[in-house]
Structures are given as C-alpha cells and as structure tokens.
C-alpha positions in Angstrom: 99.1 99.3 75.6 97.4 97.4 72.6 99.2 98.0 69.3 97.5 99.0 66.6 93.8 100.4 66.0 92.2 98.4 69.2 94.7 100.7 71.1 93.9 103.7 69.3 90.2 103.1 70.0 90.8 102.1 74.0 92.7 105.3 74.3 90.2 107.4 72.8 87.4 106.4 74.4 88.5 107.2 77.5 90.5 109.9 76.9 87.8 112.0 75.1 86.0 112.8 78.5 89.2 114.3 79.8 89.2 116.6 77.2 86.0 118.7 78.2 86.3 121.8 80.6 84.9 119.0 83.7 85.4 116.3 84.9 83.6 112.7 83.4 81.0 111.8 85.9 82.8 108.6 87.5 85.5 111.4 88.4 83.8 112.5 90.9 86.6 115.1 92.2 87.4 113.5 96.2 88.8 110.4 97.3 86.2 106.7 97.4 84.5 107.1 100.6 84.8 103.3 100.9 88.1 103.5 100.5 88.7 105.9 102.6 86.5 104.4 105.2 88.5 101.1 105.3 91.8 103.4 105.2 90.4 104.8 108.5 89.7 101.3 109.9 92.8 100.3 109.1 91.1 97.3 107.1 94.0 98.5 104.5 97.6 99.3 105.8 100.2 101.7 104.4 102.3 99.5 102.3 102.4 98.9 97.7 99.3 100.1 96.3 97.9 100.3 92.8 95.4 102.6 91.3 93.4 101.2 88.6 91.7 103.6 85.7 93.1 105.9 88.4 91.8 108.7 86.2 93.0 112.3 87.1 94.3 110.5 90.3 92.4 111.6 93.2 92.2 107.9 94.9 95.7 107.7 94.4 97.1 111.2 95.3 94.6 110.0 98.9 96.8 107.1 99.4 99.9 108.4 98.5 99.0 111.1 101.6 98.1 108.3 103.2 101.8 106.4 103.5 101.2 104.1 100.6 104.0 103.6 97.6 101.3 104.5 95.0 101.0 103.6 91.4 97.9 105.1 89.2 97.1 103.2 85.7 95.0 105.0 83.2 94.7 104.8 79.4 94.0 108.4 79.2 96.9 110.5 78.6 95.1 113.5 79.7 93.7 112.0 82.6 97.5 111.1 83.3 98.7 114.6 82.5 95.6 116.3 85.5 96.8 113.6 88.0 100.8 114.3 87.6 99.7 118.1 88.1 97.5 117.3 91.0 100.3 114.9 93.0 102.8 117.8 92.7 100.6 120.0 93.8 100.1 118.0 96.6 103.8 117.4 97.1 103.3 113.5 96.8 105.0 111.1 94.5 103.3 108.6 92.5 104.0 106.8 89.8 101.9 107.3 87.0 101.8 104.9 84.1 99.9 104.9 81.2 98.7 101.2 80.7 95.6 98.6 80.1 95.7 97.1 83.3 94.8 93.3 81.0 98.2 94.3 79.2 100.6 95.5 82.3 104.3 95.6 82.0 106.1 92.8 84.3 105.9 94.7 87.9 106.3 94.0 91.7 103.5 92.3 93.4 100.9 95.1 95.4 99.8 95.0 98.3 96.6 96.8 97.7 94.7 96.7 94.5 91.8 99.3 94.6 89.2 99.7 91.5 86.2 101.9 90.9 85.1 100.7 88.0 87.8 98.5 85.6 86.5 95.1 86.3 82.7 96.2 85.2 83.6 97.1 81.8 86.2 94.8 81.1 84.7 91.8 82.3 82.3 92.1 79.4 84.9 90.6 77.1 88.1 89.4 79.0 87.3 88.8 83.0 90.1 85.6 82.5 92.2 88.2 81.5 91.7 90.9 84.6 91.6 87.6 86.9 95.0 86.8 85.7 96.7 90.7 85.9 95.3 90.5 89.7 97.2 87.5 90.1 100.2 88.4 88.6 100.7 91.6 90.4 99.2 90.3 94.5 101.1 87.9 96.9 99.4 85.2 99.6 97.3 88.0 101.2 97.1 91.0 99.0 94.1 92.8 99.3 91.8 94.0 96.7 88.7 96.4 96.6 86.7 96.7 93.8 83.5 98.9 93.4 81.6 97.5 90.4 78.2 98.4 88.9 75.3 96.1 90.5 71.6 95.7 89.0 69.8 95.9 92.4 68.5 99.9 90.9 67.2 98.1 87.9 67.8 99.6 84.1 68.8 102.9 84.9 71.7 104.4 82.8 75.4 104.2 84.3 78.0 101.6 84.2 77.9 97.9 83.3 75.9 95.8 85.9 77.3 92.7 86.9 75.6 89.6 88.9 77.2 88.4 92.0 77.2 84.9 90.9 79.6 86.7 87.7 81.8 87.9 90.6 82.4 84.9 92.4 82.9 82.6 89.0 85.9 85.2 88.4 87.4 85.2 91.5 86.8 82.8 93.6 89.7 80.3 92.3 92.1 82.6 93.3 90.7 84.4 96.0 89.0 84.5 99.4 85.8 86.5 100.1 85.9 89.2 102.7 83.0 91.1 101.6 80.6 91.7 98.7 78.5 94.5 100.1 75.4 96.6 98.5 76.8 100.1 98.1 76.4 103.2 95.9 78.8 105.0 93.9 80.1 108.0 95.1 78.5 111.1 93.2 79.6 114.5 92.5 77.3 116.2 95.1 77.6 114.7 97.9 74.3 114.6 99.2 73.1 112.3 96.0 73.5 108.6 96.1 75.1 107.6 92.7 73.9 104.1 90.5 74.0 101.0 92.9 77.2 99.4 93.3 79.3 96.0 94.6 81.9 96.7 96.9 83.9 93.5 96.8 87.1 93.0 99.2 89.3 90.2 98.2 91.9 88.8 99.5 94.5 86.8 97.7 94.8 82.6 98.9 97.8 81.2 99.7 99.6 79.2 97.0 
C-alpha cells in the first residue's frame, strides 16, 4: 500500500462504502456474467487467477468454485474482512491480500487477470503504471478481462468512461487483442442493464 496520507486517502475512499448496512453499487452481490460466460466457454481455464478490487469477493469466491488458485486484491479492509467470511462460508480458499494493485508485492505470474472496474479509475492518473503491474504478474499467453466504463450512454453518472483508442495506446505494446466488445455492467436487479461498458480480453505476447 502507499505510505503515508495518499494511502490513508486510497483506503478510505473505498473502504467507506463497505461500511454501510449494503453493498456499494458496483458490488453487485453474484458473480460477472461475462466472466462467468467465458468460464462456461471455456475461453478461461482452471489454472492462477487474480481478482482485482475484488471487493467483498464474489468473482473470486466464483472461480475459486470454479478450480482456479484464486487471489482477490482490494484496498478495503472491510471489503477484505466480508469476502474472507464469504469463502469460508463457501468452503473455498482464497488468498486475500490487501493491496493497490499499481503497488503489488513481488508475486508469481497469473494466468488469469480479471477486472471490473480498476483500470477505469486508475488510468486517470497512472495507466503506465497498471500496464506495467499486468506485465509483471502474466507470462507469454496470460489472459486478461477487463470491464471498464465506455461513453457509448453519453454523460450519465457511473464510473469513469474511457475511449477505445485510450485502451489500445495502454495495451497494445504488450498485448494482443482478442476482443473489445460493447457490454453493460452487471446491475443489482438483474433485469436492469447497468452504465455501458468495454469488455476487453487480452492476451499477453510473447517476449
């Protein structure tokens, strides 16, 4: 984590939702359904995943069921605390860590890097900086899915909307396009489409 009062501040932020008797609205309270879609289609196979702002764990507690070695990152201690709760509940182990995912502790590369809504926010100040924590922790093929807020809805409220040509300047140095797809987040009631969306598949090139 940041040292310091940047730290502080990250933490808080997104620790503060957590803290009310519901859920935040991006925890939406069941797995991605794009995730779990290309789970199905075995377009991701059991093997080392990671969770990003896994929040109180659902995606990750899904893979773990799933036969994936899961880790979950969150800077929310509470969120942390709900998702450790939740996994035994469920009798699966993951490992939870509480972490910015720019300032990671030195770990084994992943073969699955999922993310509902990191990149959106943090590419607003450091996208060199979540480029390089996606290269640091993926081998020649990892995959990586990313659901990121898009502009196609126009200014309604939500998460931070990025432009496609954004999202291929980040990534496309260090990885291959297998998809950037027009999608909606997932919303609390099911039968409501949530703020437009990028799904973005990746897959990381060969040295």
């Amino acid at each position: 984590m940041p040292h310091g009062p940047d730290g502080a501040e990250l933490m808080e932020r997104w620790d503060a939702p957590y803290r009310n008797e519901k859920l935040p609205g991006w925890d939406v309270g069941r797995p991605c359904s794009y995730l779990v879609t290309a789970v199905d289609d075995k377009v991701f196979k059991p093997g080392r995943a990671i969770v990003f702002g896994c929040g109180s764990g659902t995606n990750a507690i899904y893979l773990a069921r799933k036969g994936f070695e899961v880790t979950g990152v969150d800077v929310s201690t509470t969120a942390l605390t709900i998702a450790a709760a939740k996994a035994q509940e469920a009798g699966v182990k993951v490992e939870w860590m509480l972490a910015d995912v720019v300032a990671l502790p030195k770990l084994e590369s992943y073969d699955l890097i999922f993310d509902r809504g990191c990149y959106h926010h943090i590419c607003q100040y450091d996208s060199a900086g979540y480029v390089e924590t996606l290269r640091q922790i993926s081998h020649a093929g990892t995959r990586v899915l990313i659901l990121a807020g898009s502009p196609a809805d126009g200014n309604r409220s939500g998460p931070p909307r990025i432009t496609e040509d954004t999202i291929r300047r980040d990534f496309s140095t260090v990885f291959d396009f297998e998809w950037s797809r027009d999608i909606h987040f997932d919303s609390r009631n099911p039968d409501v489409k949530g703020p437009s969306a990028w799904s973005i598949h990746l897959r990381r090139k060969s040295e």
